[in-house]
PDB file of N, H, CA, C and O in Angstrom:
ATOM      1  N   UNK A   1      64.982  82.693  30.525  1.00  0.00           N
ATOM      2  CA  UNK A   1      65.483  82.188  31.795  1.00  0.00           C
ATOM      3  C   UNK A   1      65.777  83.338  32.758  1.00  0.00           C
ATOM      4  O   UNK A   1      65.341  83.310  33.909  1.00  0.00           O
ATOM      5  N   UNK A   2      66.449  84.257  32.335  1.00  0.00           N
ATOM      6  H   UNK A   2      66.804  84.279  31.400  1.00  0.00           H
ATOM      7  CA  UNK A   2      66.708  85.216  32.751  1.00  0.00           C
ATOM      8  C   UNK A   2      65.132  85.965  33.538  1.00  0.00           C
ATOM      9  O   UNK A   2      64.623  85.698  34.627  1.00  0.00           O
ATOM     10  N   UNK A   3      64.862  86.575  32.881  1.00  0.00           N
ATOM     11  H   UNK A   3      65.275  86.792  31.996  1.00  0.00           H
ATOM     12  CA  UNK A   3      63.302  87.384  33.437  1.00  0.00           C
ATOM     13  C   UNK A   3      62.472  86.250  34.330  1.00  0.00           C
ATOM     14  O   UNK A   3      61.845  86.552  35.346  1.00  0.00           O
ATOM     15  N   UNK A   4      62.552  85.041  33.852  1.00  0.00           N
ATOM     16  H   UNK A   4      63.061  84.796  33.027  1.00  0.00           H
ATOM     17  CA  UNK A   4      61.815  84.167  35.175  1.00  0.00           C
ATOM     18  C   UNK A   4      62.542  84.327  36.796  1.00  0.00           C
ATOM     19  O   UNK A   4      61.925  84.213  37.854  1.00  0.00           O
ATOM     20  N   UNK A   5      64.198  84.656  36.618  1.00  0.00           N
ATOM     21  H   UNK A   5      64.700  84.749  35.758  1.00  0.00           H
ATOM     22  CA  UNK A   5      64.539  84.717  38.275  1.00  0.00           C
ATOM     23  C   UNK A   5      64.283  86.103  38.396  1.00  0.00           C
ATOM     24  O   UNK A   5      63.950  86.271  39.569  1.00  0.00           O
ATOM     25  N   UNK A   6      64.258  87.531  37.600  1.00  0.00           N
ATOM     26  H   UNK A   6      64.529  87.395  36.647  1.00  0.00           H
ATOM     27  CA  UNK A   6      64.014  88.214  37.853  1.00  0.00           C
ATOM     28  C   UNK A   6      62.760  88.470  38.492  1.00  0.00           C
ATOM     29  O   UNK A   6      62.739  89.198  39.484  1.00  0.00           O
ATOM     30  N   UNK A   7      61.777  87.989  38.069  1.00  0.00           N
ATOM     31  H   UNK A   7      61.794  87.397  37.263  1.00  0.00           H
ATOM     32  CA  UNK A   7      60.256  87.777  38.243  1.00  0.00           C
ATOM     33  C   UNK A   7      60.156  87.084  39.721  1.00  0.00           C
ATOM     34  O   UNK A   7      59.362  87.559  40.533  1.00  0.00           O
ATOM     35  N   UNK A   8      60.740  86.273  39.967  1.00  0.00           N
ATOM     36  H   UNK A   8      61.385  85.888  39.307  1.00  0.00           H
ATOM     37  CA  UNK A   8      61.297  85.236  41.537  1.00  0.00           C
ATOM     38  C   UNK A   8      61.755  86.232  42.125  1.00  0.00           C
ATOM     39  O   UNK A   8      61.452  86.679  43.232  1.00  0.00           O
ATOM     40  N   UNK A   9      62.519  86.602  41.359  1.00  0.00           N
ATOM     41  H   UNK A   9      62.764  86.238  40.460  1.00  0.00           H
ATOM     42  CA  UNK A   9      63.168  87.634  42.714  1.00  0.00           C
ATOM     43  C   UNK A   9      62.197  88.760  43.130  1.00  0.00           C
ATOM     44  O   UNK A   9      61.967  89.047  44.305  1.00  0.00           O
ATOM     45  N   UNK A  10      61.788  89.217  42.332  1.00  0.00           N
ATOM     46  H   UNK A  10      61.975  88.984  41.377  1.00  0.00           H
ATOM     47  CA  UNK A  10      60.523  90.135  42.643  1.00  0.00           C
ATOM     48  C   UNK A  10      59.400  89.948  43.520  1.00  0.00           C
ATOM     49  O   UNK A  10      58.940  90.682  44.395  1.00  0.00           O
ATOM     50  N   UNK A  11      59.036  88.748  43.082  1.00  0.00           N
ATOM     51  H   UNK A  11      59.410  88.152  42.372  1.00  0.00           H
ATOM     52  CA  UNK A  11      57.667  88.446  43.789  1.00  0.00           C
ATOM     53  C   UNK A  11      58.139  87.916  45.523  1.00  0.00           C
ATOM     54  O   UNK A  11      57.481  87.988  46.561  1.00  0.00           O
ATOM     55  N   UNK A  12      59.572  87.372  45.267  1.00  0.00           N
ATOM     56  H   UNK A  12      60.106  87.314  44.424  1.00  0.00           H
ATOM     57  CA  UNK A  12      59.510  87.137  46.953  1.00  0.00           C
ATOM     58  C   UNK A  12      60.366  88.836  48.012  1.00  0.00           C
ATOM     59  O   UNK A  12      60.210  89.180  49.183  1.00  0.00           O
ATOM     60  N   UNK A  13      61.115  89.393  47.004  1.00  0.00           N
ATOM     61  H   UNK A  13      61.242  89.113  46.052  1.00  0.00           H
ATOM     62  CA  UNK A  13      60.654  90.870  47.673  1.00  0.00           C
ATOM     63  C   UNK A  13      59.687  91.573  48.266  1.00  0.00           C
ATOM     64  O   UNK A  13      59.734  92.330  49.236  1.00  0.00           O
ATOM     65  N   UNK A  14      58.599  91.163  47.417  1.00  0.00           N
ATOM     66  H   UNK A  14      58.561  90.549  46.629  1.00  0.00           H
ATOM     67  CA  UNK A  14      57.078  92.018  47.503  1.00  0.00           C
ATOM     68  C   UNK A  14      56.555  91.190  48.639  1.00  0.00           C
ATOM     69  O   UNK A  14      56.149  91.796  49.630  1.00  0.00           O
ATOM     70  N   UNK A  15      56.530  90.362  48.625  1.00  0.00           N
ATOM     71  H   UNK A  15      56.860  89.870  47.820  1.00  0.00           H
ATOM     72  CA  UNK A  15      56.117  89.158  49.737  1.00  0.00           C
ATOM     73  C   UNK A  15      56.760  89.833  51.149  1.00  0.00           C
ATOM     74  O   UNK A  15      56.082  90.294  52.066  1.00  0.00           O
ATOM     75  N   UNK A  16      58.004  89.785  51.103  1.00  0.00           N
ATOM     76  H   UNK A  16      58.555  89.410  50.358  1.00  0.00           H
ATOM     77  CA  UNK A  16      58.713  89.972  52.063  1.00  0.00           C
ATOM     78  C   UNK A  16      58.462  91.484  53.173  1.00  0.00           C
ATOM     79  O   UNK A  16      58.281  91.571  54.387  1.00  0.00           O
ATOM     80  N   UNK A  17      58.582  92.761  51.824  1.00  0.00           N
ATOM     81  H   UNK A  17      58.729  92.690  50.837  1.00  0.00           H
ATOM     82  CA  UNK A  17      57.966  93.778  52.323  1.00  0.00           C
ATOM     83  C   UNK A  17      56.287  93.914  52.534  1.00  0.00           C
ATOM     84  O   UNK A  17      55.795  94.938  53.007  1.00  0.00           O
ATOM     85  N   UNK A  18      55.712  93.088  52.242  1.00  0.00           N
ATOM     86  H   UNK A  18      56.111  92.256  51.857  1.00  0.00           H
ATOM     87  CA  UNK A  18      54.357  92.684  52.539  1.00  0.00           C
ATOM     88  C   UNK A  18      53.717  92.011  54.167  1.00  0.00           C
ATOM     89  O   UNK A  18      52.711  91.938  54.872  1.00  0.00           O
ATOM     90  N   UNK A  19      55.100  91.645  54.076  1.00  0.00           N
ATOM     91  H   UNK A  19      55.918  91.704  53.502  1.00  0.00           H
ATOM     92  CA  UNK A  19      54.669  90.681  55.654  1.00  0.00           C
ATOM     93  C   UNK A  19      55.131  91.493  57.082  1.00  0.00           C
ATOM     94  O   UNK A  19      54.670  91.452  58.223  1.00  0.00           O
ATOM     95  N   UNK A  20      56.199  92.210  56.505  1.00  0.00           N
ATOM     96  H   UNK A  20      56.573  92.243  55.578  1.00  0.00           H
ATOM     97  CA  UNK A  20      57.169  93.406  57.603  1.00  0.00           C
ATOM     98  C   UNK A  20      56.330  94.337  57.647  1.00  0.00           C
ATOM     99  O   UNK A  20      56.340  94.958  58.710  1.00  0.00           O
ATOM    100  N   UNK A  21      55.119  94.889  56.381  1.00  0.00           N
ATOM    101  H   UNK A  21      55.111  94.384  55.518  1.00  0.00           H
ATOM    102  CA  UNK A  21      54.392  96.080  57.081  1.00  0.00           C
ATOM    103  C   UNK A  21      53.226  95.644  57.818  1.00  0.00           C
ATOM    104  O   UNK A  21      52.187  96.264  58.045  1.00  0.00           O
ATOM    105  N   UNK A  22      53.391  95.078  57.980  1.00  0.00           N
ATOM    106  H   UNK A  22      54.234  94.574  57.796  1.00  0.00           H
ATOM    107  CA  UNK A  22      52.063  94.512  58.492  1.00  0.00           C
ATOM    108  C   UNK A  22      52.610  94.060  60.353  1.00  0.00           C
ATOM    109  O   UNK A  22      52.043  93.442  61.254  1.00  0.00           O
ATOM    110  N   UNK A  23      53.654  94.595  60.266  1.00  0.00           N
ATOM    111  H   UNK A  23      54.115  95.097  59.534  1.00  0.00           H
ATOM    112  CA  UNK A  23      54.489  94.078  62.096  1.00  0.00           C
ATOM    113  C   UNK A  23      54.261  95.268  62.526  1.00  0.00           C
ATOM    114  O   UNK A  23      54.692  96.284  61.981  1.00  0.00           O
ATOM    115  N   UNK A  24      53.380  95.232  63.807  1.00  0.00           N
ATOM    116  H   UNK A  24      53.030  94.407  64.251  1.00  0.00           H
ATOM    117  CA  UNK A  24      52.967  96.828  64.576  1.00  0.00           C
ATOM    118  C   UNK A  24      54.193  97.171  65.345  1.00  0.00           C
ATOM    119  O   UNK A  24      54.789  98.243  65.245  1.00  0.00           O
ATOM    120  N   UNK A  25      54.632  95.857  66.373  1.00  0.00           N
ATOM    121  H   UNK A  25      54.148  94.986  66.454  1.00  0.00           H
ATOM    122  CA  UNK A  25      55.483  95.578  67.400  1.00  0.00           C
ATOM    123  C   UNK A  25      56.899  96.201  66.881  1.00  0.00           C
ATOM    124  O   UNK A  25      57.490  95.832  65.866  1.00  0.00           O
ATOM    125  N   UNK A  26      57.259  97.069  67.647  1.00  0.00           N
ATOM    126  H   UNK A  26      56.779  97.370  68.472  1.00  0.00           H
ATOM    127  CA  UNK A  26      58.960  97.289  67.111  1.00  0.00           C
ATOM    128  C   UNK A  26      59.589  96.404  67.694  1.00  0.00           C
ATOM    129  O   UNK A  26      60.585  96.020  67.082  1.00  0.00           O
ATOM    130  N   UNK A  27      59.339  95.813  68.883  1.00  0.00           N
ATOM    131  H   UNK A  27      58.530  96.125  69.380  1.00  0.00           H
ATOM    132  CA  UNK A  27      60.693  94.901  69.315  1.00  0.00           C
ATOM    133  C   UNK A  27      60.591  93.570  67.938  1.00  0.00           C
ATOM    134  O   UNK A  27      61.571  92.920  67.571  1.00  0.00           O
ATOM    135  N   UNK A  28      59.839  93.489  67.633  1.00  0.00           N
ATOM    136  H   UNK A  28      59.043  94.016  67.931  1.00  0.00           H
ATOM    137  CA  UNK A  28      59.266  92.496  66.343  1.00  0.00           C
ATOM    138  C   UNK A  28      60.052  93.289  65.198  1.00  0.00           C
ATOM    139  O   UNK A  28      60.737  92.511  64.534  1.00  0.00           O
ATOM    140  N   UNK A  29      60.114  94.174  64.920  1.00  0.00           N
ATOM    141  H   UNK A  29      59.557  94.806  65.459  1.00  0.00           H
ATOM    142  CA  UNK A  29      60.969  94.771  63.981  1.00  0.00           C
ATOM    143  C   UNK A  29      62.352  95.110  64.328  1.00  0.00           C
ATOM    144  O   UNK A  29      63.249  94.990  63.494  1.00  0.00           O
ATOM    145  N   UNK A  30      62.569  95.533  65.537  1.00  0.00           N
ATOM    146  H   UNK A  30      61.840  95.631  66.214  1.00  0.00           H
ATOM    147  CA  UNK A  30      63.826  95.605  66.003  1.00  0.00           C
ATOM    148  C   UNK A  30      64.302  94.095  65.765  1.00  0.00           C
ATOM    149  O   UNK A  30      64.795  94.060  64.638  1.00  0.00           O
ATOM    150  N   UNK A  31      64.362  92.724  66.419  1.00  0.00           N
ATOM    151  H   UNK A  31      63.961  92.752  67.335  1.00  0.00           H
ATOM    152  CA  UNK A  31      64.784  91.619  66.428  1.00  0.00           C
ATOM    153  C   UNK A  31      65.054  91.246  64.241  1.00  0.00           C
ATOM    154  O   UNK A  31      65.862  90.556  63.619  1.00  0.00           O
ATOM    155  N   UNK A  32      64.310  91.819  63.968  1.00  0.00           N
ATOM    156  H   UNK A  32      63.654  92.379  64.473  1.00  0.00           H
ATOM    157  CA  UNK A  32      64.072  91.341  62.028  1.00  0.00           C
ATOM    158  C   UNK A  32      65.239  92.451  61.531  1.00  0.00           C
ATOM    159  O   UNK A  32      65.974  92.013  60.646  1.00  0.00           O
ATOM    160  N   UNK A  33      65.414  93.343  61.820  1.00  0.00           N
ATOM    161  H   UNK A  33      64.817  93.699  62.539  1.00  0.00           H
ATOM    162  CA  UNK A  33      66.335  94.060  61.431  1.00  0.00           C
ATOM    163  C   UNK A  33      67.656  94.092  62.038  1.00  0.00           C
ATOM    164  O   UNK A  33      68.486  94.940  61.713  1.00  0.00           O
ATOM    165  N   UNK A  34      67.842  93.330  62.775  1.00  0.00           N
ATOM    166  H   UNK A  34      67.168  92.641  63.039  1.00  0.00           H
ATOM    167  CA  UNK A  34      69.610  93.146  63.564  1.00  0.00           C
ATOM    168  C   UNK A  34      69.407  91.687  62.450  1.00  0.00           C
ATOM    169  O   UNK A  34      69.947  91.933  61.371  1.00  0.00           O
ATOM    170  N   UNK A  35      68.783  90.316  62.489  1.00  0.00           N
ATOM    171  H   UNK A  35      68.345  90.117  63.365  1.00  0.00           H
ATOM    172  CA  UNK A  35      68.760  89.655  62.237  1.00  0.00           C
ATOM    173  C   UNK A  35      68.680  89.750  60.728  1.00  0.00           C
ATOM    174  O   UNK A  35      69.062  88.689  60.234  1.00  0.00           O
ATOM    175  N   UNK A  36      68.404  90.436  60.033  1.00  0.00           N
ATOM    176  H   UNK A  36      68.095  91.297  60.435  1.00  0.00           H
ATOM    177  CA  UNK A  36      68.891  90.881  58.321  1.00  0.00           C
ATOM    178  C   UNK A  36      70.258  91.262  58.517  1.00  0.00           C
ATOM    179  O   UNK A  36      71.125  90.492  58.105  1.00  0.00           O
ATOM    180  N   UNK A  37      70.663  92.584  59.215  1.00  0.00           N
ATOM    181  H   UNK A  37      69.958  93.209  59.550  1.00  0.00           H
ATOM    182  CA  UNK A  37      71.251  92.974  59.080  1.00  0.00           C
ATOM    183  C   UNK A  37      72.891  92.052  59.462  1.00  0.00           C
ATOM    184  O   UNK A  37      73.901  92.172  58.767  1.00  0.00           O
ATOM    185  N   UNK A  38      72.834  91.575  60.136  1.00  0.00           N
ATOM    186  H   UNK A  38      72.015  91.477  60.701  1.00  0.00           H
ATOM    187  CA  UNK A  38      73.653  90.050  60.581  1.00  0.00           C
ATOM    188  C   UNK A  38      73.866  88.938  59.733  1.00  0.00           C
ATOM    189  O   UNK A  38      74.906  88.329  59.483  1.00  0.00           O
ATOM    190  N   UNK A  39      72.484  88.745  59.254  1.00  0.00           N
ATOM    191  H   UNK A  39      71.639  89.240  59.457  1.00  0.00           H
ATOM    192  CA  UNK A  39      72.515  87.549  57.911  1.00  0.00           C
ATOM    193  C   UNK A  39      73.673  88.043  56.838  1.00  0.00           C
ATOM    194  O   UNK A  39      74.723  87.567  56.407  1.00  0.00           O
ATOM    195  N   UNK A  40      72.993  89.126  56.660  1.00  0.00           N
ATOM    196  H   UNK A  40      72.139  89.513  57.010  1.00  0.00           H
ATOM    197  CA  UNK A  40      73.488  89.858  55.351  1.00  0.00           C
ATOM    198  C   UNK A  40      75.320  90.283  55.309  1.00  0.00           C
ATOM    199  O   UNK A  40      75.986  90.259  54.274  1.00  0.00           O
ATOM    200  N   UNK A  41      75.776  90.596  56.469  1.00  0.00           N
ATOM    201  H   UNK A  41      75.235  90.616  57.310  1.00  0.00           H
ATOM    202  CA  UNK A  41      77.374  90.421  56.636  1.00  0.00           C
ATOM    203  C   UNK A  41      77.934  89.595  56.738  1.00  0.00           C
ATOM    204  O   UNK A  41      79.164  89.654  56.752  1.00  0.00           O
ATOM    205  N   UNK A  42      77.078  88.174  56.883  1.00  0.00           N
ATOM    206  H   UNK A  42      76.079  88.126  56.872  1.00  0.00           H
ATOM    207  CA  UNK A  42      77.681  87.226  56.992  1.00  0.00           C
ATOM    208  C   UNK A  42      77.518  86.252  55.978  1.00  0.00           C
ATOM    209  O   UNK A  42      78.231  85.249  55.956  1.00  0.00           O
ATOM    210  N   UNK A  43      76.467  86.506  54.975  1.00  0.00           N
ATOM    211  H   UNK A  43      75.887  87.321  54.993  1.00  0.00           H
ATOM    212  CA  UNK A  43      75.888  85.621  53.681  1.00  0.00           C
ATOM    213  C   UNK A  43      76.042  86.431  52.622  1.00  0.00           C
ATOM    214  O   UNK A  43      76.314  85.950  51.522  1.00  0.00           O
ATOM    215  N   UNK A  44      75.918  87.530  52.773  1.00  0.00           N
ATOM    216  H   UNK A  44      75.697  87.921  53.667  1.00  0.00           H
ATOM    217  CA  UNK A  44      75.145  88.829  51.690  1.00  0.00           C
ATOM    218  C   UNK A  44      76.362  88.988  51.068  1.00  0.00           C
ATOM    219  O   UNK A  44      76.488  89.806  50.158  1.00  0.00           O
TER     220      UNK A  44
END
């Protein structure tokens, strides 16, 4: 059970940093990174 969320958790990491390198636009990265960074003090 264990290694299956590990494995979840992994694969939607990789996903995640998969889709962000692929953003040329900084204001596109600027807006994704206040907006993590916001989520994350307030959920995280």
């Amino acid at each position: 059970m264990r290694k299956t969320i590990e494995k979840e958790k992994d694969f939607y990491k990789e996903k995640i940093v998969e889709m962000i390198e692929r953003i040329e636009n900084p204001g596109i990265l600027e807006y994704l990174h206040t907006f993590i960074q916001i989520f994350l003090e307030k959920w995280g």
